[in-house]
Structure formats: C-alpha cells, structure tokens
C-alpha positions in Angstrom: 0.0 0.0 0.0 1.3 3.6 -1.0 1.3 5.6 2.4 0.3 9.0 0.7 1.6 12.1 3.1 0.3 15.5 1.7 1.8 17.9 4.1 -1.2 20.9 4.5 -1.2 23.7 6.4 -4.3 26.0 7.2 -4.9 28.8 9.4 -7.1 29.4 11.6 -8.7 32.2 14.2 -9.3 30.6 17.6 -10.7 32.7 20.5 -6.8 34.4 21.1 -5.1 34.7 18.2 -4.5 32.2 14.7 -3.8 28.4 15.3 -2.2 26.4 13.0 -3.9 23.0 11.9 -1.2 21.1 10.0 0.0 17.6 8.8 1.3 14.9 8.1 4.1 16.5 10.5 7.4 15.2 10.2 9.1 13.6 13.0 12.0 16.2 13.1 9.3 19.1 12.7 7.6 18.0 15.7 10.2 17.4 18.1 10.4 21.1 17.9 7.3 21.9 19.8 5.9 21.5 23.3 2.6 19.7 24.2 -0.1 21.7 25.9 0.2 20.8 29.5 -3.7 19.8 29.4 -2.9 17.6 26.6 -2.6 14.5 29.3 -6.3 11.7 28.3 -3.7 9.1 27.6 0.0 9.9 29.5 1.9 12.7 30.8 2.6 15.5 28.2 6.5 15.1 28.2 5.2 11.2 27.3 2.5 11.6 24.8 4.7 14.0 23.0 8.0 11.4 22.7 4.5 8.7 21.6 3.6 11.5 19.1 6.9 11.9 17.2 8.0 7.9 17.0 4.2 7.5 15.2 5.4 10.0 13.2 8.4 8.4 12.6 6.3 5.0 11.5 6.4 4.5 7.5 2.0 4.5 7.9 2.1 7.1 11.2 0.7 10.2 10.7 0.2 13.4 13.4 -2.2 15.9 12.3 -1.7 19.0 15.0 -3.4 22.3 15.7 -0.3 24.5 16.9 -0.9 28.0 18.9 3.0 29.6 18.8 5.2 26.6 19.5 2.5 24.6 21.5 0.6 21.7 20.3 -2.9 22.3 21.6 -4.8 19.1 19.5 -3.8 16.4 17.5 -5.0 13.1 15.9 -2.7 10.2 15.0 -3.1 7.4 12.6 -1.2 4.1 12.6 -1.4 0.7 12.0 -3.5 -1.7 14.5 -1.5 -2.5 18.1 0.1 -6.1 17.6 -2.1 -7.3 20.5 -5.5 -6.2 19.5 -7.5 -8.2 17.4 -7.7 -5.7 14.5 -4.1 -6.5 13.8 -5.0 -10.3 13.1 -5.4 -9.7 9.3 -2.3 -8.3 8.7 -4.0 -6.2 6.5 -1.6 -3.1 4.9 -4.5 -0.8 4.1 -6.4 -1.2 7.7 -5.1 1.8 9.3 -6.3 3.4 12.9 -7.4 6.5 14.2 -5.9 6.3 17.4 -6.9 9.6 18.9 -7.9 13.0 19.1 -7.6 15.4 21.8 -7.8 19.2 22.3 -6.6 21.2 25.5 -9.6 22.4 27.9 -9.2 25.7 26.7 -9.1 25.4 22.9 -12.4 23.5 22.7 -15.4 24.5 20.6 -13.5 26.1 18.5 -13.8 23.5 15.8 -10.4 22.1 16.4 -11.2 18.9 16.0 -13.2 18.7 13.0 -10.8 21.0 11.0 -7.9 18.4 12.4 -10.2 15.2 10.9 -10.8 17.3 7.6 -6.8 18.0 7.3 -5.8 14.5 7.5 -8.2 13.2 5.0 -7.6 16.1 2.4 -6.6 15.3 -1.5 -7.8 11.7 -0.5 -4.6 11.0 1.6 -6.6 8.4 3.0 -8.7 6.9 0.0 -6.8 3.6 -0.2 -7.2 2.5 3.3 -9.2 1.0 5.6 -9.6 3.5 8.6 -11.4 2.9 11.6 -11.4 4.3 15.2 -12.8 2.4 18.6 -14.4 4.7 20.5 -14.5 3.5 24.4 -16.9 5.6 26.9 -13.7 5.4 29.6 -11.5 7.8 27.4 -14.2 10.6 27.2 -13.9 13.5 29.1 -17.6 13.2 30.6 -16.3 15.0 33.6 -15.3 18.4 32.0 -17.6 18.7 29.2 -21.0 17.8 31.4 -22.0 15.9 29.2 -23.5 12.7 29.2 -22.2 9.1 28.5 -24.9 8.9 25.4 -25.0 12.7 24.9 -20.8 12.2 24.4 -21.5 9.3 21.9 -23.4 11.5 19.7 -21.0 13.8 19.9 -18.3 11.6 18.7 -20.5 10.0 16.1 -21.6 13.5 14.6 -17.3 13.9 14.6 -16.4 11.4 12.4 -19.3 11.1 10.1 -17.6 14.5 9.2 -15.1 12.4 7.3 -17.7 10.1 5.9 -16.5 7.7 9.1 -20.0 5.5 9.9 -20.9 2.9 12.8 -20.1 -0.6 12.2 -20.9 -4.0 14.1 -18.4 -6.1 15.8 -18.5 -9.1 18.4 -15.1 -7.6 19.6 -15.6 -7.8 23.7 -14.2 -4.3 24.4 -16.7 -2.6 22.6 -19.0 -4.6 23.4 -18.5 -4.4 27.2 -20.4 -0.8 27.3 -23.4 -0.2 24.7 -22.1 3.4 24.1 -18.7 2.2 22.8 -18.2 1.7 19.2 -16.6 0.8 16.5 -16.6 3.7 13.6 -15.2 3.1 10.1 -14.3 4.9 6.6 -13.9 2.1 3.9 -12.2 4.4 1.5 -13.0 4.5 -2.6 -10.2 2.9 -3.9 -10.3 0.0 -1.1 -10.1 -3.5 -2.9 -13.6 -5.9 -2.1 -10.8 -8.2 -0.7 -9.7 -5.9 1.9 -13.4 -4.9 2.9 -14.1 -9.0 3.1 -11.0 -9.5 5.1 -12.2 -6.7 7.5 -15.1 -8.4 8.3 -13.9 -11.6 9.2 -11.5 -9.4 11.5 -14.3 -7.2 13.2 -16.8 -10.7 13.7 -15.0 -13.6 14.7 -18.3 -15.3 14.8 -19.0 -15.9 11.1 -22.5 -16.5 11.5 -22.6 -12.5 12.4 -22.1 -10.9 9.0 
C-alpha cells in the first residue's frame, strides 16, 4: 500500500489569536514543539509527546496538530493496529487506525477537532485505506464537558461522520463491554472488495454474524 503524506497547512482564528492545523508532521518538525500541558487523556505530556513523534516516525504514522506559537494544543494520530489487538489479526496493509484526538480544555469548541479530521483526510490521503477508530466511553472526558455518556456518543458520532466515518458492528468484547462504545469506520474509494471482506472476518470472529 502507498502511504500518501500531503503535508497541509491552514490557518485558523481561535478565541486568542491564529492556530495552525497542520500535517502529516514530520518527525524532526515535531520534536520542535511543546505539548499543551492539558494535553494529558492518555499519558503525561513530556510522554505523549515522545509517543507523538516515533508514530510519526512509522512508514504508515501520521500526526495531524493544531499548533498555537510553539504549542501543540490538539492532535490526531493514525497508525497501523497495536500487535495485540485483534484488528491487527489480518495483517491487512491498508487497515489503518485513528488512534486519537484530543484538544486542551481551553481550545475546545473552537472547531479544532473537526478542521484536524478534515486535514488529514484532504486530497484523499486516506482513500486507499481501511480507517477505523474504537471509540471507548472510559476515554471521554464526561467530567469536564457535562455531558453525558450517550450525549458524548453522539457527539463523537456527529465527529467522524464529518469524514464520511459510519458505525459498524463487531463481536469484539471491548466494545461490546459498554453499549455506548463503538466501532466507527471509513472504507475508503479505492479499497479493494478483498480488503473490505477480510475486515469483516476481522471485526466478527463469529462468522454466523455478518
């Protein structure tokens, strides 16, 4: 699979001056910058930003980054399935995940994170792959936005329909643990019918299911 990485850069007017939303960075490019200290859903700052610049580093990784000054304030990341998760099973080379997306408290509802989504699928960057997210209620920040587990949900669905991302069925017990998780995928255009058969036997191990 050709791993197509159209750098784009766009600005933006947030709430205190222009932010930058711009990507594929390269690794050497981001190393440069800081992460916002608020920037912490997953691991400390100093160690989400070192995670940030080796998926940068990987031949399929891709960071997508709203910048304020030198300060990474949002980002998404794309990369191929963890080796211990099932959607790594099919060792498919066009199954690609969105990882995650975050945006510091302060720079929210600003459209951040839809102009980041837009950026990293723009000139179909992402039209020969596979791209799929799992979306887990225990990573949402239900605490500072007030909203609700289902409320959250719809707000993450509205997200990446933005990208023509859509719900899909699995069996896989994670998301299946919680009825709001879920499994949200883009099959893109130029995807072979092989790869979007070989997806399925990866997302339903019980065959009888699809």
């Amino acid at each position: 699979m050709e791993h197509r990485k159209r750098y784009h850069r766009h600005v933006r007017q947030g709430r205190a001056g222009p932010i930058i939303i711009e990507g594929p960075i390269p690794p050497e490019q981001l190393r440069t910058y800081t992460l916002h200290r608020d920037l912490d859903a997953f691991r400390r700052p100093k160690e989400q930003h070192e995670a940030l610049v080796e998926i940068a580093e990987l031949p399929e990784g891709r960071i997508i980054a709203a910048v304020d000054g030198e300060t990474v304030v949002g980002y998404v990341t794309f990369h191929y399935p963890d080796e211990l998760e099932r959607w790594s099973e099919g060792g498919m080379d066009d199954l690609v995940e969105l990882g995650a997306i975050e945006v510091a408290d302060e720079y929210r509802a600003q459209g951040i994170s839809k102009a980041l989504l837009t950026t990293a699928f723009e000139e179909g960057q992402l039209d020969n792959a596979i791209v799929y997210t799992t979306e887990y209620y225990w990573h949402w920040d239900l605490e500072n936005s007030g909203l609700s587990v289902w409320q959250y949900r719809e707000v993450m669905e509205n997200l990446m329909k933005i990208v023509g991302m859509v719900w899909f069925a699995t069996d896989d017990p994670e998301i299946c643990a919680h009825p709001a998780n879920c499994l949200m995928v883009r099959i893109g255009p130029e995807v072979p019918l092989a790869s979007a058969e070989k997806f399925d036997k990866v997302r339903f191990r019980q065959r009888f299911m699809y």
